[in-house]
N, C-alpha and C positions, 0 to 999 in steps of 0.2 A: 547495743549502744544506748547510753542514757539520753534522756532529752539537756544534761548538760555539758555531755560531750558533743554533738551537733554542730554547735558554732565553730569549735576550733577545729572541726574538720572541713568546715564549710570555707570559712580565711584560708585554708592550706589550699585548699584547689584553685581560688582564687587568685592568694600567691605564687603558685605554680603556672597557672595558665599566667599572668602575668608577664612571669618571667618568659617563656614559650614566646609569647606575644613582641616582649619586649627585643628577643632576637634579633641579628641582622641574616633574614632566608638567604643569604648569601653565605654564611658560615656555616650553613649546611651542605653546601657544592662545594667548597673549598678542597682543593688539591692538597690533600696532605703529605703524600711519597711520591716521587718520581716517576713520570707516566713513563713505560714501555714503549721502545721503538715502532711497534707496528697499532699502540692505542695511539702514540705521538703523531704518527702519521694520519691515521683515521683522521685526528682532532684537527688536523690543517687543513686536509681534505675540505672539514665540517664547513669551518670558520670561512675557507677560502669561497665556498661556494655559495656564501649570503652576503658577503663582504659587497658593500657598490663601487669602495676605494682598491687600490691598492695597498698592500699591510705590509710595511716592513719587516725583516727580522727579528728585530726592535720591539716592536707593538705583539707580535706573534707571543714572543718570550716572556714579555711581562704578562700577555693574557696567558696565557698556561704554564706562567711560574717556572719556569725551563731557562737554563742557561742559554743563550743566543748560536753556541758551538753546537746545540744538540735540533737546535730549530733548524740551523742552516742545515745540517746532514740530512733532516727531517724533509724539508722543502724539497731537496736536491732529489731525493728518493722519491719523493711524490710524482714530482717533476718524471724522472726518468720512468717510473709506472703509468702515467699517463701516457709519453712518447714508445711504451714495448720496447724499452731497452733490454727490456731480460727476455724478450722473446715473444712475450704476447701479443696481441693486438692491439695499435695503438688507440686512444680513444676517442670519441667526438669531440671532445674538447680539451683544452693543456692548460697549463700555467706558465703563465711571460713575466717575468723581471721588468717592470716599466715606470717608471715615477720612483725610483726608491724603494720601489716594493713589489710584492707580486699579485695576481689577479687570473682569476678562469678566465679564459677567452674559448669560444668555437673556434675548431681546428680547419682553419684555411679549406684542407680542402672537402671539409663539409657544408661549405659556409650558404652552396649551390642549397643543401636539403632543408636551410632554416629558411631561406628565401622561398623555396615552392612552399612550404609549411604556412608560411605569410602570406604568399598567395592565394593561398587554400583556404585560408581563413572566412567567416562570414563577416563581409565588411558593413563594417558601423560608421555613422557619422563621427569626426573628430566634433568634439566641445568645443565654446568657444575659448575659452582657457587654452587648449590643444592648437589651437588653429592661433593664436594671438606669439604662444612659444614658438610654434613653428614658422613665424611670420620675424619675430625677432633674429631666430637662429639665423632664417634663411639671408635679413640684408647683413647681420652681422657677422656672418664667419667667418673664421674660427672663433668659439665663445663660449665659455666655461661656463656651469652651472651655477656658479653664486652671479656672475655677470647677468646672465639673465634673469634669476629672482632679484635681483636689485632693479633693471629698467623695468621688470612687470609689479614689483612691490610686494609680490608673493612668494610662498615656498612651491618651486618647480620638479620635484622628485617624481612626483606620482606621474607629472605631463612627460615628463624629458622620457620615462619609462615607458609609455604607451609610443611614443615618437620610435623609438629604439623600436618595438615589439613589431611597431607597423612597418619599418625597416622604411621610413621616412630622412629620418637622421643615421647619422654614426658615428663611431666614436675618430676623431682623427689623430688625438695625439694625447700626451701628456703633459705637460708643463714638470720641466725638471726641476724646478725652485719650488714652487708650489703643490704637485702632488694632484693637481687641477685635470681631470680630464676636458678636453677642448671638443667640443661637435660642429656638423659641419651637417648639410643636405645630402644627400643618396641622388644618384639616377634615377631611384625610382619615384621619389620625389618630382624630378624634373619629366619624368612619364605622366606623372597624377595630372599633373599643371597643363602637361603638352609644349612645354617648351622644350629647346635642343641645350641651353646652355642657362648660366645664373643670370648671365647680360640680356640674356631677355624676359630676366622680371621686369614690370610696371615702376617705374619711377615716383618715390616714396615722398620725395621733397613736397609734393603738389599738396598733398596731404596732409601734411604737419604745419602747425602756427607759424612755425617758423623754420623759414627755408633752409637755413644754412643749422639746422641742427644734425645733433653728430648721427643720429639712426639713421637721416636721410643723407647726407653728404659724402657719410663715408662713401656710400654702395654707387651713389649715383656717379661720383666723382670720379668713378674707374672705367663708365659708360659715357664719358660725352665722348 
């Protein structure tokens, strides 16, 4: 190679990693043929078991580019492989249809072995981040997770998950309009405290500027 061939080989690499660069790395994952029944299922497996929400049919479909007819079959079969409908053993955990959508949950009646697991664990102080959520959830329950990051001003994921882990809170419902899962306190919750029931938490009103605001009113006003 000459010393004036050099440059125009030098601009091509240039232009080539460019272009390289210029990519969207997502158009190298792109699904280009129709996933197989049993990768299909893997992939809901995948998705289902990092998900925090519930995923509709819907959201499943357009994430893995799959017609909605071949998702539902998909799901259904997951489903029924988690519960040993074909014979096998069912497994620690399932998937529920709840909010519109569906979600891994522990299987009822394992629910005894994540509890001793909790137990078992070496206990840490909560933060006070932890302790200010779990101060909220407890005079306001039932209460959704954007509810709570709005009366604390922060983003609550990381606390609401360590509350869950310590089997402090629980999940109690869904919100059918919204997709919302709603939390609530645990027994063992009211074991931590030493109390028997929520009516005998401390009276919140005394505490606040002002008396008749809604975090202390609601709670107290089911206790005179």
């Amino acid at each position: 190679m000459t010393h004036d061939e050099q440059p125009e080989v030098e601009v091509e690499v240039v232009e080539q990693t460019v272009e390289v660069l210029s990519q969207d790395p997502r158009e190298a994952l792109a699904i280009n043929e129709p996933i197989n029944p049993d990768s299909l299922q893997g992939a809901i497996e995948a998705i289902l078991m990092v998900a925090e929400v519930p995923l509709s049919l819907v959201h499943l479909a357009t994430s893995l580019d799959t017609p909605v007819p071949d998702i539902r079959e998909a799901v259904h079969a997951v489903r029924d492989d988690f519960d040993g409908v074909n014979g096998a053993r069912p497994r620690g955990f399932e998937i529920r249809e709840v909010g519109g959508g569906w979600r891994v949950f522990v299987r009822e009646d394992y629910e005894w072995a994540v509890r001793e697991f909790i137990s078992n664990e070496n206990p840490t102080k909560l933060s006070q981040a932890a302790l200010e959520t779990l101060a909220v959830i407890a005079y306001r329950q039932p209460i959704a997770r954007g509810q709570i990051a709005s009366i604390r001003g922060v983003n609550v994921d990381s606390v609401v998950r360590t509350l869950l882990s310590r089997g402090l809170i629980t999940e109690l419902f869904t919100d059918s309009e919204t997709g919302a899962i709603n939390y609530g306190t645990t027994p063992t919750f009211l074991e931590t405290l030493g109390i028997n029931a929520l009516e005998d938490l401390p009276l919140i009103s005394p505490y606040l500027p002002d008396a008749n605001s809604d975090l202390g009113s609601d709670f107290s006003d089911g206790k005179k």
